[in-house]
C-alpha positions in Angstrom: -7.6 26.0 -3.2 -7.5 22.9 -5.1 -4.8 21.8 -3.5 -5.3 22.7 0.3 -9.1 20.7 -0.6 -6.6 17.8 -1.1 -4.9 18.3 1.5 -7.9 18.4 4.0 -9.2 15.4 2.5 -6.3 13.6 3.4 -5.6 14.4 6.9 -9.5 14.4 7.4 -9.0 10.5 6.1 -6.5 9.9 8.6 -7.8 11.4 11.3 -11.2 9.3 10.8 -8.9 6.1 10.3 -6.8 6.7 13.1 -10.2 7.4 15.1 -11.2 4.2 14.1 -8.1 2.3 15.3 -8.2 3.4 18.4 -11.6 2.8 18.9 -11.3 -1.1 17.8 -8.3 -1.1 20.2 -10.3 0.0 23.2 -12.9 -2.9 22.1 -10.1 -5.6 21.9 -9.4 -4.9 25.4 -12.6 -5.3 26.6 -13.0 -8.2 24.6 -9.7 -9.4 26.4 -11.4 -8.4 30.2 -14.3 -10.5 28.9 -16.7 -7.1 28.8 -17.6 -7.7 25.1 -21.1 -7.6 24.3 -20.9 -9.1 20.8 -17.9 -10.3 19.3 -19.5 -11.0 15.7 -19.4 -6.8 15.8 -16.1 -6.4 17.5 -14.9 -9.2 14.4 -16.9 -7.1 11.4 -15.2 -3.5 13.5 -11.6 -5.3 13.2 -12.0 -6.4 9.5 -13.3 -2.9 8.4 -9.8 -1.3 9.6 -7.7 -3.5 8.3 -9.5 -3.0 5.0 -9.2 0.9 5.6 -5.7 0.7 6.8 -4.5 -1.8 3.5 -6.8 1.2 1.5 -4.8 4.0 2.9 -1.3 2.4 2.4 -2.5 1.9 -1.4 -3.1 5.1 -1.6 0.3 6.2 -0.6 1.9 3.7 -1.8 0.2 5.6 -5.5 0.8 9.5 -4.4 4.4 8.4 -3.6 4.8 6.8 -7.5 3.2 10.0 -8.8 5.2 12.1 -6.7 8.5 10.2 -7.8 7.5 10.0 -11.8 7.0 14.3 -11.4 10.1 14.4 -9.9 11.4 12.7 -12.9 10.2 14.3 -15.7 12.5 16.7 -17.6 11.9 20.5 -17.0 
């Protein structure tokens, strides 16, 4: 159970993220068309994925080390 909680956690993370790219994406291009209401937002919306994005490569960038440093240990 422990494990499948992680597991959700995970894919739930990425499926937010993800949400959130796509959603800044579709705000770029209005921003590009010249529809953009307020670019201060769209700005602040941009930084706060990049930040999520850099957090979520970290992250994997970790399990990966973990993974690898099990994989090493002696049985």
């Amino acid at each position: 159970p422990a494990a499948g909680a992680f597991g959700k956690l995970v894919t739930d993370g990425m499926a937010r993220l993800n949400g959130q790219l796509i959603g800044n994406q579709v705000e770029l291009q209005k921003l590009a068309a010249g529809d953009a209401q307020n670019l201060h937002q769209v700005m602040i919306n941009l930084e706060e994925s990049r930040l999520s994005f850099q957090l979520m490569l970290q992250v994997r960038s970790r399990l990966l080390e973990a993974y690898q440093d099990i994989m090493k240990m002696p049985v």
